[in-house]
Structures are given as C-alpha cells and as structure tokens.
N, C-alpha and C positions, 0 to 999 in steps of 0.2 A: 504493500500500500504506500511508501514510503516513496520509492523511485518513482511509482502513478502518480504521486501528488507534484512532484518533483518535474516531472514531463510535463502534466498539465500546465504549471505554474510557469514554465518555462515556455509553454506556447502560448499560452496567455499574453506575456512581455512580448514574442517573437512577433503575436498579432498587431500589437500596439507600434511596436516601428514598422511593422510593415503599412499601416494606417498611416503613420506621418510619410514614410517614403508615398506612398502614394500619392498624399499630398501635395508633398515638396513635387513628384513629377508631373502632377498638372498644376501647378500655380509656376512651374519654369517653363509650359507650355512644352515640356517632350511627354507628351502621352502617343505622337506619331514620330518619336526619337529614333523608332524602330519599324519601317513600313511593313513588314513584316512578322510573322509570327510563329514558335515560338523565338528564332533567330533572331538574329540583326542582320539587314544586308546580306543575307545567306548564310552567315554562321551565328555562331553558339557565340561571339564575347564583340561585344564594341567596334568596332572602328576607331581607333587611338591611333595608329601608327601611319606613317604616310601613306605605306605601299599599301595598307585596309582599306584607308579613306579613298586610294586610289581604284580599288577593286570593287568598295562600295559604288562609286560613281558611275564605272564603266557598268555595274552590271543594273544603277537604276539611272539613267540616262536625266529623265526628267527631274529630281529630286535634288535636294540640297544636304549633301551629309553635313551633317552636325553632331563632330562628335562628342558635346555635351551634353546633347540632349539623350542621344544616344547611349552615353554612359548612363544618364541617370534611369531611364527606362529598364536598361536590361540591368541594374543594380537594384530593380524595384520587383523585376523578375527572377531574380537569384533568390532573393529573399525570402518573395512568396514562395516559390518551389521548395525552399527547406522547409516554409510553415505548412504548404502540404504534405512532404514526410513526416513531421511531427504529427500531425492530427491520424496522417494514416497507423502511426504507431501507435497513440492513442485508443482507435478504435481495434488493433489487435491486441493492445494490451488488454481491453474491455472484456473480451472474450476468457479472462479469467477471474473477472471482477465484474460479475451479471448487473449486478446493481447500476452500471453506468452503462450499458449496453447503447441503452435507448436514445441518451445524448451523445454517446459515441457515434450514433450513426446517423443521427442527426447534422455533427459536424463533419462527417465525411462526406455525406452525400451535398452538405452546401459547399465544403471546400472543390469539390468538382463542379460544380457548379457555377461558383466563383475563378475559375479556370473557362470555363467556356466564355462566362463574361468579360476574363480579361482578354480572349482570343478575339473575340464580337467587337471589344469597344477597338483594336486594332482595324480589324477589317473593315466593319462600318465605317471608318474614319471619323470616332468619336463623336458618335451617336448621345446629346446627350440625356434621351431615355436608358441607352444602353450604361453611361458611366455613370448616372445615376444607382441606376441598381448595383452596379460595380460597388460604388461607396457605400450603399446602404447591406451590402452583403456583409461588405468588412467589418460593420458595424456588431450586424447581428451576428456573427461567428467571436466576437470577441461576449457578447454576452451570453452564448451560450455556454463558452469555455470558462467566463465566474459563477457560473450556477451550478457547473460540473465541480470548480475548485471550491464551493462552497460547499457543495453536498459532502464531499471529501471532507472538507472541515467541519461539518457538523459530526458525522460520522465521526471520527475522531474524538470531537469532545463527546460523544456518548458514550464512548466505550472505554474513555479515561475519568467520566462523572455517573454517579450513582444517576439514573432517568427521574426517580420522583424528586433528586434536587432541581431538575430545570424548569425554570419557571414561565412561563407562557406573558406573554403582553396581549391578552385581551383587547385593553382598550386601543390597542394600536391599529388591530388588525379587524375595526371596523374602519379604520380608515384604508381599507383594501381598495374599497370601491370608488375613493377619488383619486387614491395612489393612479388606478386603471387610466383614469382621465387624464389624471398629468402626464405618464406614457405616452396616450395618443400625442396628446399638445406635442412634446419632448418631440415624438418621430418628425408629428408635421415639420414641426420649425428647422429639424436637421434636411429634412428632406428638401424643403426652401432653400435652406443652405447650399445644400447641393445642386439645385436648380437654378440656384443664383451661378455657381461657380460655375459650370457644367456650360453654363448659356454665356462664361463673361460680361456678366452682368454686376461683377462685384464692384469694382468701379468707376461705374456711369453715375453716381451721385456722392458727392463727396459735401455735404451742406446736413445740418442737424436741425430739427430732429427726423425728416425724412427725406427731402432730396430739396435739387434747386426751386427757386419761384415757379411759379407757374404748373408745376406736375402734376397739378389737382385737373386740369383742363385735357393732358395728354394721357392721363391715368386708364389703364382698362385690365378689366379683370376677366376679359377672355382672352387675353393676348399673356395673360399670366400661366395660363394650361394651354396652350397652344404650342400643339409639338410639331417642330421643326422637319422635316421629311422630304424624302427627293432630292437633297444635295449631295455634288459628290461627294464633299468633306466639309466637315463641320469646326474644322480646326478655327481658332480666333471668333468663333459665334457666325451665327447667319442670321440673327434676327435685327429687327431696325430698333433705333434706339426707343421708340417709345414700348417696345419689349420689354426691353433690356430697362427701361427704368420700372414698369409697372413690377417685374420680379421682385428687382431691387427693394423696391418700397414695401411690397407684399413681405417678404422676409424682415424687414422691421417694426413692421406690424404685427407679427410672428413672435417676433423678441420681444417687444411689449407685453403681448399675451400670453405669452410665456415665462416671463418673470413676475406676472404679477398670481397668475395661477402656482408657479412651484413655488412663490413665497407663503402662499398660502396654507397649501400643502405639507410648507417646511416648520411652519408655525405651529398649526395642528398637531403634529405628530410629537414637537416639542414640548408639548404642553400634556401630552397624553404618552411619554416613551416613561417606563418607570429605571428600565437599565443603562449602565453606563457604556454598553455595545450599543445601544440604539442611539442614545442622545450624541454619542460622537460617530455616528452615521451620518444623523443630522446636519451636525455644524460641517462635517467634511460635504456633505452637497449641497449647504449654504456656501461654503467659501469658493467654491468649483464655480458655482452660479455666479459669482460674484468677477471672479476669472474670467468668466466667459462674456460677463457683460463688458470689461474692462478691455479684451479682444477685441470686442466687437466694432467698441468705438475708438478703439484705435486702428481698427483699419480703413472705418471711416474718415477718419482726421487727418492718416500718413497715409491714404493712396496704397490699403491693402500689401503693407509689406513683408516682404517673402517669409521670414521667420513668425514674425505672429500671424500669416497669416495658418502656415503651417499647426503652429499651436492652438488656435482658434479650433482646428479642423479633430487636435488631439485632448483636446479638452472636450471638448462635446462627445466627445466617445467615451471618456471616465465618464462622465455626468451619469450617460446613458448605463452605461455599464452598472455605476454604482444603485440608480435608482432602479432598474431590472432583479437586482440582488436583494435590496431592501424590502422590494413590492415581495420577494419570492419570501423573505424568510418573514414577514408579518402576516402573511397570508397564512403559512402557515404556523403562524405562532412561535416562533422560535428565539432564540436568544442572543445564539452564540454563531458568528460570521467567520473568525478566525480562528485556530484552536489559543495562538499566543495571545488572545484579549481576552479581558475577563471576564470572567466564566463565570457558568449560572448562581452557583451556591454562594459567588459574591454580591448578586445583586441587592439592590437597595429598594426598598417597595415602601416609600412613606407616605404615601396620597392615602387620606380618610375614603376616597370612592372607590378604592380595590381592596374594602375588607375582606372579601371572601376569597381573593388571592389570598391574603396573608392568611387565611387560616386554617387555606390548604397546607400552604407551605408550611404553617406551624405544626399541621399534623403531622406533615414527612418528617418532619424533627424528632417529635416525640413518638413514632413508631418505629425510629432508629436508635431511638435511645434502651438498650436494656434493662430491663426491669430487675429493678435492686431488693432483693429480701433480707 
C-alpha cells in the first residue's frame, strides 16, 4: 500500500506540471510547434540543431520551423507520455488493491482519451472546442487522482484509528448540496477560462472592471457560444473582435459570480466545520481564491503575462482539485484528508448545537474504558 500511495502521489505532482506545461505551450502560442503528430517534423525530438531545422524545412516546405516553439510542445509531450505510464501503472497496480479498481480505470480510460485529444487539437489545427476539452480533461484527471490519494488516506487513518473514534461533521455535510453548486459555478468559470484562452480573447480588454467604453453596445451573448468551424487553422483566433470581447467580459462576469458564490460557500462551512482538518481546508480554499482573484487582475493590468498567466491556469486547478476532495469527504462524512493531519480522536466539538455528537463520542469513550471492580 505504501509504494500505491507513493505512485499515486507522485502522478498526482507529475499531473500538475504537466497542466502548467500545457499552459506555458499555449500562452507561447506552440500548440502547432509540432505540425505533426506524435513527432516533430518527422521525428521523435525537436529541431535544435541546424542540419534538423534544415530537414524540418525541406520536408515541410510551406511552414516556419520554430525551434522554440517546437521545443516547448514536444517537452509538453515527453511529459505527458510519462504521466500516461504512470497512470497505466497505477491501474495494474489496482489489480491487486480491488478497492481502487474503479478509479483506476476511470483514469486510464481518460488518460487515453486525453491522448487522442492531444493528437485532434494537432491535427485540427487547434480547434478550440477541441483544446478546450484538452484542458478541461487535465483538469479532471488531476481530481480524480486526489480522491484516489484521499481514499488511500483515509484508509490508512482507519486502520491506524480505533473506527468509533472518528467523528463525523454532520453539520457540514448538509452543506453537500451547495458545495454541488459551487462545482458547477467552479467548472463554468474554468471553462470560460479556457474559452477565453482557446479563442485569444485574453487580451482584447485591458480596462476594469470589465473592458473599454463603449462594450455594452458591441456586447452579444451568442457570439459568446459561437463555435468557430471551417477554418483551416485556428492558430492566433479566427473570430472578430467583438467575439473576442463578449468572451472576454462573459468570463469576468464568471469571476464575479464566482467569488461571490465560493465566498459564501466558504463562510458557511466555516461557521459549521467542528474539526481542525476541515477548518484548515477552508482557509486553504479561501487563500487559493484569493490567489486567483489576485491572477486574474493582474493579467488584466500587465497584458496577460506569461508566468502569471501560466499560474492563473495552475491555480484554478488546486482550487478545483481541493474543492472536489472537500465536497467528497463531507459528503460522506468524514474527517480525516491526510493520514499526517490531525486525526479524529483529536478533534474539538464545542458548538452547544452538536450535542448528540458529543454524546456519541462520549459513549465510545466510556465503552473503551474497562470496567474497574
């Protein structure tokens, strides 16, 4: 169980740079560094050297090798390819640990998945429905891979804690059902995100709090779902600016309603977590939130710069991530997220409205205690 926790953990991180590599290669615009697929220029490693760049050229006539962009693509494909052997380990190692079977093959069958959509967003020439779901795949393969490492970690603290010490958060996990909501909200706005990015729409307004004068007149909200189709290539966007602004402003409409909903969310749950695993879940998806609004308008202000924008893209994925894992373990009741944070038998229950917790827990006390004649 040790070395499974250990692999997971370890493809979990591998997921998260391969999410900023991603990144970084579409905000340096080589998403087509590589005309081809899964090569470059006919082989397996970059065009760096003269005589490659020379062989690249000769064999694509019409194209411009660029071997930065180049580097950075097939450095984003190296990557992923190892996170696909990781997962595919994963999911044999499953086969001896049945209890993970289900999200073992869960994340095999999306990391293949996510291979055909990296082949698609080449060939379509960055289609961006197609890099769309690109992004939002990497997203969800990374939260499927913390609800596998959390299972693993609960399991663990079960089998190193007596079960009637672990205490349950009742009142939390009637907040299930607006946790569910904030998810949705959470997906839409990433998804905007990516629609903004996908369309180079990021930016075409650089003025607060939503874009230049006048946008209210040129505004349209079918020009906001309006997929692009029939170009050869979609490199550097194909839509006209008042697209490209209606995106733009629809996704900080998105951030608005998105921080004012997960503040809400974050308040609640604050006011009603009785353990010190929950409440510092909390403040950790308050300060993330807080991060990400901090991203957001600075890439408004500097003209979307490469490193934050990049963090912008890695930040929303912890968020995502961490609220997927929170929503899972209050849903189902639970306490304990890591095995190294504190553990149930420490928690604290001083709220007068969870008497009959406490007296449950008062009774697993006193039917572990033996009886002295």
């Amino acid at each position: 169980m040790k070395y499974f926790s250990t692999l997971v953990s370890f493809t979990l991180v591998l997921t998260l740079v391969v999410i900023a590599l991603g990144a970084y290669t579409r905000l340096t615009d080589a998403g087509l560094g590589c005309p081809d697929w899964p090569g470059c220029y006919g082989k397996y490693h970059a065009p760096v050297l003269d005589h490659h760049i020379a062989d690249a050229q000769e064999k694509f006539p019409h194209l411009e090798v660029d071997p930065y962009k180049a580097r950075n693509e097939m450095l984003h494909r190296y990557i992923a390819g190892l996170l696909g052997l990781a997962v595919l380990a994963i999911f044999i190692a499953s086969h001896y640990i049945k209890r993970y079977r289900r999200l073992a093959s869960a994340l095999l069958l999306l990391v293949i998945f996510q291979a055909a959509l990296g082949m698609w967003t080449v060939t379509l020439n960055l289609l961006p429905l197609i890099v769309l779901a690109h992004l939002l795949g990497g997203f969800t393969l990374l939260c499927l891979l913390a609800l596998l490492r959390a299972e693993i970690a609960w399991d663990r603290a079960q089998n190193s804690t007596p079960k009637n010490n672990n205490v349950a958060e009742p009142a939390l996990s009637r907040l299930a059902g607006f946790g569910f909501v904030v998810l949705l909200v959470l997906i839409a706005q990433i998804a905007l995100g990516g629609w903004t990015s996908t369309n180079y729409a990021a930016a075409v307004c650089n003025q607060l709090p939503f874009c230049e004068a006048g946008w209210q007149e040129r505004f349209s909200l079918a020009q906001v779902f309006h997929l692009p189709l029939g170009h050869e290539t979609y490199e550097y966007g194909v839509l006209p600016y008042e697209a490209r602004m209606s995106i733009h402003v629809s996704h900080r409409v998105g951030a608005i309603v998105t921080l004012l909903v997960f503040c809400a969310f974050l308040y609640a749950c604050w006011r009603r977590a009785q353990s010190h695993v929950m409440r510092k879940m909390v403040i950790a998806m308050s300060l993330l939130l807080l991060l990400q609004l901090t991203l957001g308008l600075i890439n408004i202000i500097a003209l979307v710069p490469l490193w934050n924008a990049v963090a912008h893209n890695v930040v929303a994925a912890n968020l995502l991530m961490m609220l997927v894992v929170f929503l899972r373990q209050i849903a189902l009741r639970r306490d304990v997220i890591f095995p190294a944070s504190v553990m149930p038998a420490q928690t604290e229950i001083s709220s007068p409205r969870h008497s009959v917790v406490r007296s449950v827990v008062n009774e697993n006390k006193f039917s572990q205690t033996p009886n002295k004649i």
